[in-house]
C-alpha positions as CSV (number, residue, x, y, z in Angstrom):
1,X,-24.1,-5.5,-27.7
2,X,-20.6,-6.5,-28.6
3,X,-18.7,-5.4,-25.5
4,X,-21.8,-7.0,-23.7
5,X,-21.3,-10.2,-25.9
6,X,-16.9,-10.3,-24.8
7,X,-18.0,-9.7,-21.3
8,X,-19.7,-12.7,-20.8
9,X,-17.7,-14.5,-23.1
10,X,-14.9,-13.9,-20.7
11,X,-17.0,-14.8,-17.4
12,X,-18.1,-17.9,-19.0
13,X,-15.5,-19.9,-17.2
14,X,-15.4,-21.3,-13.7
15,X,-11.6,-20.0,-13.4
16,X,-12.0,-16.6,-14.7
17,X,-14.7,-16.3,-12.1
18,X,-12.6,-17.1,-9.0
19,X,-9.9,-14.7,-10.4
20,X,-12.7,-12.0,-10.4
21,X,-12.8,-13.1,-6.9
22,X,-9.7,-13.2,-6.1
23,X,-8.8,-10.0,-7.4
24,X,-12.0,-8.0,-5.3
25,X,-9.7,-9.0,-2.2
26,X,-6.2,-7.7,-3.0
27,X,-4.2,-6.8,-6.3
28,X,-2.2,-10.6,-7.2
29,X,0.8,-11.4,-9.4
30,X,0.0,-13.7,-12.1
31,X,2.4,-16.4,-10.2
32,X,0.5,-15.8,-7.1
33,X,-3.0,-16.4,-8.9
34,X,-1.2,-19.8,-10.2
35,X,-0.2,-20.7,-6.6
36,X,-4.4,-20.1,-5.4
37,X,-6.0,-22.0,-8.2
38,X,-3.4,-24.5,-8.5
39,X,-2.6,-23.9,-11.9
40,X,0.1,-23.3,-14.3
41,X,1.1,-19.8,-14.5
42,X,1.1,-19.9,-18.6
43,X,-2.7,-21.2,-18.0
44,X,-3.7,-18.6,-15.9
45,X,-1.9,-15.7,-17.9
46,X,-3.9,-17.1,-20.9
47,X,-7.2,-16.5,-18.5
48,X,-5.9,-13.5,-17.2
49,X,-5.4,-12.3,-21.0
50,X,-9.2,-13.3,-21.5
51,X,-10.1,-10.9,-18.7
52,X,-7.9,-7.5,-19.4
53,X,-9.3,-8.0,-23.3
54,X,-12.5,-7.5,-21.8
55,X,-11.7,-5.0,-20.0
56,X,-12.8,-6.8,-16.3
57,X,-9.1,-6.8,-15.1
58,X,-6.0,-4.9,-15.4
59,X,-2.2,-5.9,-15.5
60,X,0.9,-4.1,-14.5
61,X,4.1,-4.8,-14.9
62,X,6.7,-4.0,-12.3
63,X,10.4,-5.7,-12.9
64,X,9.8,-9.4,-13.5
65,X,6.6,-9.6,-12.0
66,X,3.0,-9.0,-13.9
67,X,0.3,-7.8,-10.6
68,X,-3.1,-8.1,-12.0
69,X,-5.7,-6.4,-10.7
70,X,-9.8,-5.8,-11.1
71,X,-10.5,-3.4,-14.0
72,X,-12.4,0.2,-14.0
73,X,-15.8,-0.5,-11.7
74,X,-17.9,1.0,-14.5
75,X,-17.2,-1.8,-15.8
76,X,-16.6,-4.5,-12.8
77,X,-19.0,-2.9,-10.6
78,X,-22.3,-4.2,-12.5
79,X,-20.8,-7.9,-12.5
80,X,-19.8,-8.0,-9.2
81,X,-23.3,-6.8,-8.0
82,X,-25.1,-9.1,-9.9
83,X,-22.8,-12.1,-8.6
84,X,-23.6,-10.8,-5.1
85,X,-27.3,-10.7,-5.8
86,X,-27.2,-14.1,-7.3
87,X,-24.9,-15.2,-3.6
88,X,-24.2,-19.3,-4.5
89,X,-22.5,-21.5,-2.2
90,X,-19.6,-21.7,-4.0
91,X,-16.9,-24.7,-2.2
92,X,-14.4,-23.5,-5.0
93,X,-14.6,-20.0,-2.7
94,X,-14.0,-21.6,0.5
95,X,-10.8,-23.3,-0.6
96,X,-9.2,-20.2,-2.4
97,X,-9.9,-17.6,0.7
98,X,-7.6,-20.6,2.7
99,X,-5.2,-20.1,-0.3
100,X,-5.0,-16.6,-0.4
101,X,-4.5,-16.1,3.3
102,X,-1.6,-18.4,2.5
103,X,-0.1,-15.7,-0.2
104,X,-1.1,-12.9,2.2
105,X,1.3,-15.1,5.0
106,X,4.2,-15.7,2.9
107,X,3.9,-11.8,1.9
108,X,4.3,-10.7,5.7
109,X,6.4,-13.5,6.4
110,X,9.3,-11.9,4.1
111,X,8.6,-8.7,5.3
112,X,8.5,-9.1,9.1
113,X,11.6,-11.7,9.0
114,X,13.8,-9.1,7.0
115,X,12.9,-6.4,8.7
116,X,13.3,-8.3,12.3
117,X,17.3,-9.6,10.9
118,X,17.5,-5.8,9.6
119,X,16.4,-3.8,12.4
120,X,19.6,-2.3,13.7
121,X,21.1,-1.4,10.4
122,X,17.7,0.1,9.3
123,X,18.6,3.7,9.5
124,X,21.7,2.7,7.6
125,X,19.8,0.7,4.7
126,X,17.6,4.1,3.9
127,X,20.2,6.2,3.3
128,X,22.2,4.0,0.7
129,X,19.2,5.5,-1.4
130,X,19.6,8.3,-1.2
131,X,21.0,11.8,0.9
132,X,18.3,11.0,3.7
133,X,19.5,15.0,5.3
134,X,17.7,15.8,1.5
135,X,14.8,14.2,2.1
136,X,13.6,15.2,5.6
137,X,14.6,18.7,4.5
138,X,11.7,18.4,1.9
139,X,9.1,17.0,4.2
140,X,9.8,19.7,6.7
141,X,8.9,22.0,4.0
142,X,6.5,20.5,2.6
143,X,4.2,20.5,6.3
144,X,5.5,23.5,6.9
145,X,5.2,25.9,10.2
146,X,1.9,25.0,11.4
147,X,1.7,22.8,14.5
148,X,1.1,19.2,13.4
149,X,-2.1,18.3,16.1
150,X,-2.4,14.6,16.7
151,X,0.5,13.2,14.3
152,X,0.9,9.2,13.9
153,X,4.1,8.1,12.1
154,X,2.6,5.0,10.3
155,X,5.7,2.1,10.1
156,X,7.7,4.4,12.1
157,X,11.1,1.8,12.5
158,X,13.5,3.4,14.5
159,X,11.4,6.4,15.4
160,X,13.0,8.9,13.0
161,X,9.9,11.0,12.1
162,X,8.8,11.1,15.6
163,X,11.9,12.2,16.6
164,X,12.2,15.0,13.7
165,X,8.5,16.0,14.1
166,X,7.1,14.4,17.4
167,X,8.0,18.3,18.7
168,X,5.9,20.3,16.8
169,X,3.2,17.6,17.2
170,X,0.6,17.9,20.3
171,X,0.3,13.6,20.6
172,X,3.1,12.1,18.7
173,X,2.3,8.1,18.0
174,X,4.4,5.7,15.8
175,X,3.0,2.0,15.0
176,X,5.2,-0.9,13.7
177,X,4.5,-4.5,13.3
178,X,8.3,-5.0,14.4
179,X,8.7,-5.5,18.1
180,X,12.4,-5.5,17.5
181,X,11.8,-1.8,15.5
182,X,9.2,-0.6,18.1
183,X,12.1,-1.6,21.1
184,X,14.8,0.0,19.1
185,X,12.4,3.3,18.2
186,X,12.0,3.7,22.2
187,X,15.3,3.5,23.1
188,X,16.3,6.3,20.6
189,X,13.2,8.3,21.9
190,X,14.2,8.2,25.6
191,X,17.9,8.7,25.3
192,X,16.9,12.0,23.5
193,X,14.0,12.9,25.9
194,X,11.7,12.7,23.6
195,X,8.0,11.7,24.7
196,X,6.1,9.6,21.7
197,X,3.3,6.8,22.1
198,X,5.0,3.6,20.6
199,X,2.5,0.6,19.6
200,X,2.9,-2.9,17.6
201,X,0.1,-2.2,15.0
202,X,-1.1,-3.3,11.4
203,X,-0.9,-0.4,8.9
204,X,-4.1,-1.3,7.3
205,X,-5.7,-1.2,11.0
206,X,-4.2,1.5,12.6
207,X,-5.4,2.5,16.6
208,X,-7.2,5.7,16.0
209,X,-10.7,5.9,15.5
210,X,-12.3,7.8,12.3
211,X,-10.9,11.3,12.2
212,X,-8.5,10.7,15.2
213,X,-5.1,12.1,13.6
214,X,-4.4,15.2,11.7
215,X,-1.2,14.1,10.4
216,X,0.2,11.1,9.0
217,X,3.0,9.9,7.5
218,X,4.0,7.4,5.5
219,X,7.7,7.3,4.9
220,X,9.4,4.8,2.6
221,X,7.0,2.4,3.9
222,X,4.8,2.1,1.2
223,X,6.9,-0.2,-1.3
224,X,6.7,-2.9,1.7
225,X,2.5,-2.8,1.7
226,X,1.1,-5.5,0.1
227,X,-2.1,-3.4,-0.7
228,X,-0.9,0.0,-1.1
229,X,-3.9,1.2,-1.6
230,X,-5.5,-0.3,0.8
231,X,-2.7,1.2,3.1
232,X,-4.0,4.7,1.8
233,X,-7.3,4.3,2.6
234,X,-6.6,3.8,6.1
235,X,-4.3,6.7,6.7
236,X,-7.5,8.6,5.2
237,X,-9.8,7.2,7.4
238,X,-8.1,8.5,10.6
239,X,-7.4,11.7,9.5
240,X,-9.8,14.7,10.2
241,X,-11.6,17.4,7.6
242,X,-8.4,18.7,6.6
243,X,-5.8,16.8,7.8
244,X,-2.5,16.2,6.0
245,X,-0.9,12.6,4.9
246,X,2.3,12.3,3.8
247,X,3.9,10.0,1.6
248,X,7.7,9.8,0.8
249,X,8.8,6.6,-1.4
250,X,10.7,6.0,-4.3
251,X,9.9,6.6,-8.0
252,X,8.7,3.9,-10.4
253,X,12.8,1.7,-11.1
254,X,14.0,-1.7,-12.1
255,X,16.3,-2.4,-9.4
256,X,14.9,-6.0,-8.9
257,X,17.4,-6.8,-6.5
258,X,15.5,-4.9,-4.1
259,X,12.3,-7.2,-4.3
260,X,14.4,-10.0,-3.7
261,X,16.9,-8.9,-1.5
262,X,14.9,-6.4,1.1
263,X,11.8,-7.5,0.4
264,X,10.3,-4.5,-1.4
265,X,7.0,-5.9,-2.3
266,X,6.4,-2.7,-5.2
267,X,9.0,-1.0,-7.2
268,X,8.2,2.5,-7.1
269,X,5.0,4.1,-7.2
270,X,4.0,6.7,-10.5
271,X,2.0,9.7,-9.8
272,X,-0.6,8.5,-11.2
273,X,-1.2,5.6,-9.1
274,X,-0.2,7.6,-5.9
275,X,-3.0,10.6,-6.8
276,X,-5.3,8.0,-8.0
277,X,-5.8,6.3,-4.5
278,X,-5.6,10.5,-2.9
279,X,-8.9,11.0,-5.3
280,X,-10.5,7.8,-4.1
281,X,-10.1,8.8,-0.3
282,X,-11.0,12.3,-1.0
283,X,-7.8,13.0,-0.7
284,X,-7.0,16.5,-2.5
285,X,-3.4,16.6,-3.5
286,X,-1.2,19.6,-2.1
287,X,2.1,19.0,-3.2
288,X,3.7,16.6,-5.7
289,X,7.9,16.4,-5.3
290,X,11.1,14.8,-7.0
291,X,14.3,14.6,-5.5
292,X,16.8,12.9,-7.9
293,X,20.0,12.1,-6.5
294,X,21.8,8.6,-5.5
295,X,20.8,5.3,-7.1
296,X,17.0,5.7,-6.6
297,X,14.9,8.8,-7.0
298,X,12.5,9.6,-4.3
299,X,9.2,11.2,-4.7
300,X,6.9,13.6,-1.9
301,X,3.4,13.3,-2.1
302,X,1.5,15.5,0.0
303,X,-2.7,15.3,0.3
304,X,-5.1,16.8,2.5
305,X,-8.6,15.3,3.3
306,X,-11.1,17.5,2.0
307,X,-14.1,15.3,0.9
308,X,-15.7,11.4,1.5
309,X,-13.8,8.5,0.0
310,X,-15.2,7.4,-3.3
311,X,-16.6,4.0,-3.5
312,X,-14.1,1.6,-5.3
313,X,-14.4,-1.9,-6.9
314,X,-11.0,-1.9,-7.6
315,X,-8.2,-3.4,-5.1
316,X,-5.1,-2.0,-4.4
């Protein structure tokens, strides 16, 4: 009775509701809630506060920034159902949905704009990180001799991956939001006679149909997703029974700079959160990898769909 009493304590106010809302649509920072409601950001921590305490949202911090997002859905899931069932015209809804695709703009906007000022020096940027030789060394092991099927390299740049595994794959296909990346990425291909379907694509709505791929990759893409887990999901969704995703990005850091200064929307991604969206997409983890070594430390995380992705409250 008591947890039930600080539930609804907590939901007994208008903006704590349209956070809950807020939150079932993407994981927010605490300033980016205050820009939506058009409130003060020490106003909406204190609501925020209200919510974790009741255990209906969670917060992270990552450098500067607090992301908040819904908490466990044994414990959201009930609520939100039962705010479904009741389904009110709410205009407070309306205005907020406008607002958030506002934050979702501004997101891409940094993103798109770096990486279109950025493009040619691309390959260079990745391997101020660190030895990049190391790294595709360790995803070449960690897939392995066995031919790759259908491969799609999702954010694929300059066509690296294509060009290191296109080979080995029996349909090679890259997607990138960048045209400037995608007309780079094809002018490597062809000078090295390499034959790879290039497209200008979303990463949470990738061209394949359900089960279309048996390989994907994600590499050092993930930090830019403004859902990350929402980028997962669709990597699972086009991969067959007991096909392969892998994920190379960097280790949870504080280097700040890089939010700022190449728009890295995350700083690193734990284990736990990586294996945590595998085991929602039925996603059974094959290999887990650290290479340490230049100023960031990069991670492998290798998963292979072997079950139906579990139904989640929670956004990424």
């Amino acid at each position: 009775m008591n947890r039930a009493l600080i539930i609804f304590r907590a939901l007994a106010d208008s903006t704590r509701l349209r956070i809950l809302a807020l939150l079932r649509s993407m994981e927010l920072s605490v300033g980016e809630l205050a820009q939506v409601l058009g409130q003060s950001q020490p106003r909406v921590s204190r609501h925020v506060k209200i919510l974790c305490d009741a255990g209906l949202a969670e917060r992270r911090k990552e450098g500067s920034w607090v992301f908040v997002a819904l908490g466990p859905g044994a414990t959201v899931g009930p609520i939100l159902a039962a705010l479904d069932g009741w389904n009110e015209a709410d205009h407070w809804a309306v205005a907020d949905e406008a607002r958030l695709a506002a934050v979702r703009a501004d997101r891409a906007s940094a993103a798109a704009e770096w990486f279109e000022s950025n493009a040619a020096q691309w390959d260079a940027i990745r391997s101020l990180h660190i030895a990049e030789e190391q790294v595709e060394a360790a995803m070449a092991e960690a897939l392995g001799d066995a031919p790759l099927g259908h491969l799609i390299d999702i954010g694929t740049g300059t066509g690296r991956m294509l060009e290191l595994f296109g080979p080995r794959a029996e349909h090679a296909l890259g997607i990138d939001r960048s045209s400037e990346m995608l007309r780079l990425a094809r002018a490597k291909l062809s000078e090295r006679g390499l034959n790879a379907e290039l497209r200008q694509a979303d990463l949470y709505a990738l061209p394949l149909q359900d089960g279309g791929a048996d390989t994907a990759i994600l590499h050092h893409v993930l930090h830019f997703a403004q859902q990350p887990g929402a980028a997962i999901a669709e990597a699972a969704r086009v991969l067959g029974p007991g096909g392969r995703l892998l994920i190379v990005d960097f280790a949870p850091h504080e280097r700040e700079e890089l939010r700022s200064q190449d728009a890295h929307a995350r700083l690193g991604f734990s284990d736990e959160q990586i294996l945590g969206w595998f085991e929602a997409q039925g996603l059974s983890p094959v290999l887990v990898e650290t290479l340490e070594g230049g100023e960031l430390t990069v991670k492998l995380w290798l998963g292979r769909k072997t079950g139906q992705a579990k139904e989640r409250v929670k956004a990424a």
